[in-house]
C-alpha positions as CSV (number, residue, x, y, z in Angstrom):
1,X,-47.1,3.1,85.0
2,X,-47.3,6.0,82.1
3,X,-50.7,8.1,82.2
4,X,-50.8,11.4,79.6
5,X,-54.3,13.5,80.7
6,X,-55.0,15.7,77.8
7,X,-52.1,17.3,77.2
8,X,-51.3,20.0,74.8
9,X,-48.4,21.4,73.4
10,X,-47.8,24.1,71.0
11,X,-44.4,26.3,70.2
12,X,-44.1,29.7,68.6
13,X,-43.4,31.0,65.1
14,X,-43.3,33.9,63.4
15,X,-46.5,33.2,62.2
16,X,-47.6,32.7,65.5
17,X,-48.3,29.7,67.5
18,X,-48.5,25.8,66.2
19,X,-49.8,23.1,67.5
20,X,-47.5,19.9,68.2
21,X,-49.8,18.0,70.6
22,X,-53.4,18.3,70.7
23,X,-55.6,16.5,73.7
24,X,-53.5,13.4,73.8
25,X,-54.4,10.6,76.3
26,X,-52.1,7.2,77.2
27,X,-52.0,4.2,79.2
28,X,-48.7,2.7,79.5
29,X,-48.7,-0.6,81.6
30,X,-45.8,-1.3,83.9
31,X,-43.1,-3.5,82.3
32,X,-44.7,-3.0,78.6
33,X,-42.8,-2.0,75.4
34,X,-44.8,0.1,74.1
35,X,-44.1,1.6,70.6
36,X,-45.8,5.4,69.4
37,X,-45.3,5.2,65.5
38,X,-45.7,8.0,63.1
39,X,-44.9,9.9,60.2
40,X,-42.1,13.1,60.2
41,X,-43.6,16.0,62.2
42,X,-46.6,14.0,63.7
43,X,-45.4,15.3,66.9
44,X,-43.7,12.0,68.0
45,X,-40.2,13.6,69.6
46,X,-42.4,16.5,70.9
47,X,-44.4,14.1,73.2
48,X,-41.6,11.9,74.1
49,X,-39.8,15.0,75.3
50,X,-43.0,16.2,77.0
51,X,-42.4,13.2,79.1
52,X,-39.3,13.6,80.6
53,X,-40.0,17.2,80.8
54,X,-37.0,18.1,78.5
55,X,-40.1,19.9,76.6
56,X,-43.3,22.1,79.0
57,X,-46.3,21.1,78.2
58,X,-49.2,23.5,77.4
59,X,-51.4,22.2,79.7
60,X,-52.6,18.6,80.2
61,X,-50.9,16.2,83.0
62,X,-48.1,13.3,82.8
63,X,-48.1,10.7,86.0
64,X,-45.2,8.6,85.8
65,X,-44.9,5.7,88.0
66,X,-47.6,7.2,90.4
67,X,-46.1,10.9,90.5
68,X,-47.5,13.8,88.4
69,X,-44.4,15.4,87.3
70,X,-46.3,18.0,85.1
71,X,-46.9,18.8,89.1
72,X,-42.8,18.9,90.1
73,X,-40.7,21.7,90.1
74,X,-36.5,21.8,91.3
75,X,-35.5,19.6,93.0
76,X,-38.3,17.0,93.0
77,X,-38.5,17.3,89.3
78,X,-34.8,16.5,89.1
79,X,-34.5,13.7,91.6
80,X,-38.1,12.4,89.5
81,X,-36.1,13.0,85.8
82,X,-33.6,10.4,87.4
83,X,-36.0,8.1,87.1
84,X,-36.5,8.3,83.5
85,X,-33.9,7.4,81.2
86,X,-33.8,8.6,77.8
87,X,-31.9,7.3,74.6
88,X,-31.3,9.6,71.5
89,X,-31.5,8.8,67.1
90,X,-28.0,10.6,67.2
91,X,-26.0,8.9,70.6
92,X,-25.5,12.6,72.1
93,X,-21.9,11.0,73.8
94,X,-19.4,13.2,75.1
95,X,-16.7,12.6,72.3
96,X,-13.9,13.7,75.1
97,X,-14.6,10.8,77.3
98,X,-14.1,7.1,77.4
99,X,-17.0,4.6,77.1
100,X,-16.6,4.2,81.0
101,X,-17.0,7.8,81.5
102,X,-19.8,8.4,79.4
103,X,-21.7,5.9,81.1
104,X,-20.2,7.7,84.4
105,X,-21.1,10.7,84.2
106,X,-25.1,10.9,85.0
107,X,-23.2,8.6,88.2
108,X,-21.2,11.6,88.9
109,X,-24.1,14.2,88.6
110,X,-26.4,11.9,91.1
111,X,-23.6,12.5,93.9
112,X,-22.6,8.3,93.6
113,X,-19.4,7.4,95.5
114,X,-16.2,6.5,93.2
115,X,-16.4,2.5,94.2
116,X,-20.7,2.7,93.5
117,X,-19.5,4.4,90.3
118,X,-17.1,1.8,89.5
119,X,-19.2,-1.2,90.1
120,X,-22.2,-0.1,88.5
121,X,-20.3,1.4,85.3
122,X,-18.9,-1.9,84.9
123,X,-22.3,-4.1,85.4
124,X,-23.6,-2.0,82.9
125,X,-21.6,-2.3,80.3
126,X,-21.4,-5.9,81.0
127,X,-25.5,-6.0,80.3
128,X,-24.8,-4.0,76.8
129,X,-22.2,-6.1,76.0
130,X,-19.3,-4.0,75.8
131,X,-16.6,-5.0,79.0
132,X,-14.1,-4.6,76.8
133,X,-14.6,-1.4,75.2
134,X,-14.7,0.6,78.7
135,X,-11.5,2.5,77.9
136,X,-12.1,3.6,74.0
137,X,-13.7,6.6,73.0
138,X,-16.8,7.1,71.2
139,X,-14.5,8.3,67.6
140,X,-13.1,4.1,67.7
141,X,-16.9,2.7,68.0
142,X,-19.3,1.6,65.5
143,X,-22.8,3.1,65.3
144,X,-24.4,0.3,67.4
145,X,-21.4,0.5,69.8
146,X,-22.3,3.9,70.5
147,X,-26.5,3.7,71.1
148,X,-25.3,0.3,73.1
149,X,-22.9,3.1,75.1
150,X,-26.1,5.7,75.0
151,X,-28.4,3.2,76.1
152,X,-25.7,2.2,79.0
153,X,-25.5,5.6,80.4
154,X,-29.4,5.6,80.2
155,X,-29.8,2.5,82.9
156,X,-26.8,4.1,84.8
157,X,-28.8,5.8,87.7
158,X,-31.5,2.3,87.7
159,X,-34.1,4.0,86.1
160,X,-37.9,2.9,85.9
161,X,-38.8,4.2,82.2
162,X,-36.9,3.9,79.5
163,X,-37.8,6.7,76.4
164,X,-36.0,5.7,73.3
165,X,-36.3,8.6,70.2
166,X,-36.0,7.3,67.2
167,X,-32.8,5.4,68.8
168,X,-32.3,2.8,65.7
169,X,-33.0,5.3,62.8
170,X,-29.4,6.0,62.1
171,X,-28.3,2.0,62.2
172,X,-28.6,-0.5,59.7
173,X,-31.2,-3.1,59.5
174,X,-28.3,-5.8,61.2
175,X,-27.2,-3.2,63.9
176,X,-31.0,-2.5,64.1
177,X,-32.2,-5.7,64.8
178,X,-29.2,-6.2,67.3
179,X,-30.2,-3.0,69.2
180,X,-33.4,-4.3,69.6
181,X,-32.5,-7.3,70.8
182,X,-30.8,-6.1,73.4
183,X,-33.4,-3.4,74.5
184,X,-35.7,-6.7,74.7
185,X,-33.5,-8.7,76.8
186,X,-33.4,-5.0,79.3
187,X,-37.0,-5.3,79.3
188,X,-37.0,-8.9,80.4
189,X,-33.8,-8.9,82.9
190,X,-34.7,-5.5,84.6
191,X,-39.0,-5.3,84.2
192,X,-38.0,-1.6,82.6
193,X,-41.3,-0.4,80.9
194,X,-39.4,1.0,77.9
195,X,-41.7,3.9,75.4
196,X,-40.2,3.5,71.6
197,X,-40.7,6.0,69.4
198,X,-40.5,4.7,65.4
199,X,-41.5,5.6,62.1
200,X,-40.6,1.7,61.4
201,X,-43.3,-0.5,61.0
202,X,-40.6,-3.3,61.6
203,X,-39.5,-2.0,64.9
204,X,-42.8,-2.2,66.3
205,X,-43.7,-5.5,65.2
206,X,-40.3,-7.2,66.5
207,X,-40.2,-5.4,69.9
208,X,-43.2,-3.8,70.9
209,X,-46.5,-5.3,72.5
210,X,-49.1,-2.5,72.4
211,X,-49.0,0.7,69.9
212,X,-50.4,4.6,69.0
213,X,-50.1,5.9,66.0
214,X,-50.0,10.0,66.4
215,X,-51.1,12.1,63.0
216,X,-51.0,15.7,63.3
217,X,-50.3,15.8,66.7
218,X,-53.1,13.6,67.9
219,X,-53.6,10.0,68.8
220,X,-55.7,8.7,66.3
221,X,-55.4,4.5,67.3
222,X,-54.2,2.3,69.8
223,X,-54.2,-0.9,70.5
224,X,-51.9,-4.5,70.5
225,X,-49.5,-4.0,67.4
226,X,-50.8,-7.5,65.8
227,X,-54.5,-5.2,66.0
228,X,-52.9,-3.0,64.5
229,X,-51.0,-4.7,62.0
230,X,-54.0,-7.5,60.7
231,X,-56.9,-4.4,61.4
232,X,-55.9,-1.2,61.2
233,X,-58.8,1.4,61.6
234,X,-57.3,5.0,61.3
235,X,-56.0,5.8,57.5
236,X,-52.6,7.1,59.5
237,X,-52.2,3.5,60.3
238,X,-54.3,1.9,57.1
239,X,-51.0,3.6,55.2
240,X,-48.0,2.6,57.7
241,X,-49.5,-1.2,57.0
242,X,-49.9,-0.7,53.1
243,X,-46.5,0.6,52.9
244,X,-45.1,-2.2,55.1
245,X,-46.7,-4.9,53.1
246,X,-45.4,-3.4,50.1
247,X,-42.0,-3.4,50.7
248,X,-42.0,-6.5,52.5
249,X,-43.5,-8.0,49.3
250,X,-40.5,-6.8,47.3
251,X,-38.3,-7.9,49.1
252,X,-40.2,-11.2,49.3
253,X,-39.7,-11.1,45.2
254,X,-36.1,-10.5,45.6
255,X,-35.4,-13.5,47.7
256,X,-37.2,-15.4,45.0
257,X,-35.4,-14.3,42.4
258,X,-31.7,-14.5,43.9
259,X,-32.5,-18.3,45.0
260,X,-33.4,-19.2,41.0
């Protein structure tokens, strides 16, 4: 579904150029949740906008779905980025409109009628959950009512690849889990191949089936995430587990204690 040739990306400072992605290669199977973990400034957003094209790559190739969009230019690039629906850490809602026309307005932009609009808006919102919250505006929402509205206007135009940035790093573990839940239940209903971006050890192991781990702008593992979790062989990883395990275990001890 997802095949990244080599590509390279690098932006410029004052200093001169740095390197964000460095030769990196992926397979992403059709209908797969498949999770890219790593640390602050691995180059994790910088890849995940590399394949939407929101970011142009250095060089390298991105086939999505059996079309090279690093290949696509107007027109067929835009009509291709329809196909690719993207969910943001921060919501990125127009505050000015209504749930209904946040979720709306890539409808709008695609040249839908006003009745299409209507039914898919509301079919939506009836798969996130949130029917009743079609006229309110994204100020009189909670955090996981607004990435359930981001993640709405995402599926609007029926896309076939779901990118989600970091989309459950400003929720709480409950709202967390429930987000994820419901990005599950996509994947199931709709056979959306979904790419999950994470510095969350937990996120990957509740959601996703296959995992990279990017350090320094460079893949160094892949593999099923219960590989990665019981044998981790790159210290990038070795360190994600460790620190997993260690909090896990504390909170492990708490439970203990509170139950005496």
């Amino acid at each position: 579904m997802i095949v990244v040739k080599h590509l390279t990306k690098s932006y410029l400072s004052r200093d001169g150029a740095v390197s964000a992605l460095e030769d990196v290669n992926l397979h992403i199977k059709k209908g797969e949740i498949f999770g890219i973990i790593g640390s602050s400034g691995a180059g994790k957003s910088s890849l995940i906008r590399c394949l939407n094209r929101l970011e142009e790559p250095d060089s390298g190739s991105i086939e999505i779905g059996g079309t090279v969009i690093t290949d696509l230019k107007g027109k067929d690039l835009r009509l291709a980025r329809r196909r690719i629906g993207m969910i943001f850490q921060q919501f990125n809602l127009l505050d000015s409109k209504t749930v209904y026309g946040n979720v709306a307005f890539p409808l709008k932009v695609a040249g839908y009628s006003r009745q299409d609009i209507q039914r898919r808006v509301y079919d939506i919102l009836e798969l996130v959950q949130l029917s009743d919250k079609a006229n309110a505006y994204p100020s009189q929402l909670s955090g996981g009512q607004k990435q359930r509205v981001g993640i709405a206007r995402a599926l609007a135009v029926e896309p076939d690849v779901l990118l989600s940035d970091e989309a459950t790093s400003a929720l709480d573990p409950q709202t967390t889990f429930s987000i994820l839940e419901l990005l599950q239940d996509i994947n199931r209903k709709l056979q959306l191949t979904i790419v999950l971006i994470t510095h969350e050890m937990d996120v990957l192991r509740h959601i996703c089936s296959e995992a990279a781990v990017i350090e320094g702008g460079r893949i160094v593992e892949t593999g099923s995430v219960e590989q990665l979790f019981h044998r981790p062989e790159s210290e990038t990883a070795k360190q994600f587990v460790n620190i997993f395990n260690y909090y896990k275990a504390g909170s492990e001890a708490e439970k203990v204690v509170m139950l005496r």
